[in-house]
C-alpha positions as CSV (number, residue, x, y, z in Angstrom):
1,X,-34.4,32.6,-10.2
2,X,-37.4,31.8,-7.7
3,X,-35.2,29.5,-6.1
4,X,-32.6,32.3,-5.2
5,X,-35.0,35.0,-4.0
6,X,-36.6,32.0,-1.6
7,X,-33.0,30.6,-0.5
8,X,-31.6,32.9,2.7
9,X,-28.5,34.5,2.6
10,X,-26.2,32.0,5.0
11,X,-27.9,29.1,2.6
12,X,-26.4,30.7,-0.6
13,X,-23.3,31.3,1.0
14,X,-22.8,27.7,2.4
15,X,-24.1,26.3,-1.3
16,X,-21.3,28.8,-3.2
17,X,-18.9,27.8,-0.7
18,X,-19.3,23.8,-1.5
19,X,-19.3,24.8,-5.0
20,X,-15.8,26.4,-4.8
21,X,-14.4,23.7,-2.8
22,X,-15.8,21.0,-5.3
23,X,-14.5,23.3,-8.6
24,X,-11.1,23.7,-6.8
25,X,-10.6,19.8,-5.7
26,X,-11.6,18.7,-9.1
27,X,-9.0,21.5,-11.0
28,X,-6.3,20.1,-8.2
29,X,-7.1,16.7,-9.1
30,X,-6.6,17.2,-12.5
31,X,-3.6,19.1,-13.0
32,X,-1.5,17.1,-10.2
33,X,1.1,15.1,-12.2
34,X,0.6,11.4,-11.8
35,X,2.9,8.9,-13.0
36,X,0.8,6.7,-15.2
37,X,2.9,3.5,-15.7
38,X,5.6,2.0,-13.4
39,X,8.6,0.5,-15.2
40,X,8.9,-3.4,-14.5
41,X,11.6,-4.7,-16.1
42,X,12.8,-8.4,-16.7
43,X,14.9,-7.5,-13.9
44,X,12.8,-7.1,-11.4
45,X,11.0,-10.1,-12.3
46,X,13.8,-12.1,-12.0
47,X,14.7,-10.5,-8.9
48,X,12.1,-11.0,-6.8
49,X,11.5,-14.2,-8.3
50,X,14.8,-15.3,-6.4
51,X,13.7,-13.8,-3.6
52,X,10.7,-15.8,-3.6
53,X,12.4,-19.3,-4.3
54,X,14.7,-18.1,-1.8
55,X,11.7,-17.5,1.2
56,X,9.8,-20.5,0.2
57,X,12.8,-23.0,0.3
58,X,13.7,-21.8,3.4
59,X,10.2,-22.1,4.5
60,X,9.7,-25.5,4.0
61,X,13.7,-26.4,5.3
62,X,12.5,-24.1,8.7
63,X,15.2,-22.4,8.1
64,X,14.8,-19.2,10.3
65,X,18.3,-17.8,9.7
66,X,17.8,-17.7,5.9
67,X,14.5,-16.4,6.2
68,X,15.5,-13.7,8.6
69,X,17.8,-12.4,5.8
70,X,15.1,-11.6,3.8
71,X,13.6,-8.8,6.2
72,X,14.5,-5.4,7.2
73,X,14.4,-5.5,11.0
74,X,15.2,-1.9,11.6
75,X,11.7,-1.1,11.0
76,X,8.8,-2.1,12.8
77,X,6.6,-3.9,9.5
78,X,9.8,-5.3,9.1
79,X,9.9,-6.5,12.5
80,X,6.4,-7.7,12.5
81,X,6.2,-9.2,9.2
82,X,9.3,-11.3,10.0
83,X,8.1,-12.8,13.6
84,X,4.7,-13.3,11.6
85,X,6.8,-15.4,9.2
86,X,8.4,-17.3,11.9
87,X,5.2,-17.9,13.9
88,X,4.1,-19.3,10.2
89,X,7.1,-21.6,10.7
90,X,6.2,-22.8,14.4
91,X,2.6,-23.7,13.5
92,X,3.9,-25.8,10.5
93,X,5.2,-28.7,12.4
94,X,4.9,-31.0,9.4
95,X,7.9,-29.0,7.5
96,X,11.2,-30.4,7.5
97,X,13.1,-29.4,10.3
C-alpha cells in the first residue's frame, strides 16, 4: 500500500498499462490454435528422398539441366538458391563433367 501512495499518478498508469498488455498477450498466446504435429507420411519420405538422389546424382554428373528441374525459378529464393547450386557446381572442378 505504501508503495502506491509514494508511486505518481503517470507511474501507475504506465505500470497498469504494461500489465494489461502482458495479461492480454499471454491470454492471445494461449487460446490461438496451433497445430501441434505435422503429418509426415512414408510418402513424403520417399518423396523427397528421390528428390535428393535425384540433386545429388546430378551434382556429381554436373548436370545443370537436371539440376535446374529441381527449382522453382518463378520466384526469387528459387532463383537464387538455384544459381547458388550451380556456382556449387563451377567451384567443383573435380566432379565429372
Amino acid at each position: 500500500m505504501f508503495l502506491l501512495i509514494t508511486l505518481k499518478k503517470p507511474m501507475l498508469i504506465g505500470i497498469a498499462f504494461i500489465i494489461i498488455i502482458i495479461i492480454l498477450t499471454i491470454s492471445l498466446y494461449n487460446s490461438s490454435p496451433v497445430l501441434s504435429t505435422l503429418a509426415v507420411t512414408e510418402e513424403h519420405i520417399t518423396m523427397l528422398d528421390e528428390i535428393f538422389k535425384i540433386r545429388n546424382k546430378a551434382f556429381l554428373e554436373g548436370d545443370l539441366e537436371k539440376i535446374e528441374s529441381l527449382y522453382n525459378k518463378r520466384t526469387t529464393l528459387g532463383k537464387w538458391a538455384y544459381e547458388h547450386q550451380s556456382k556449387k557446381n563451377e567451384l567443383s572442378p573435380h566432379l565429372g563433367r
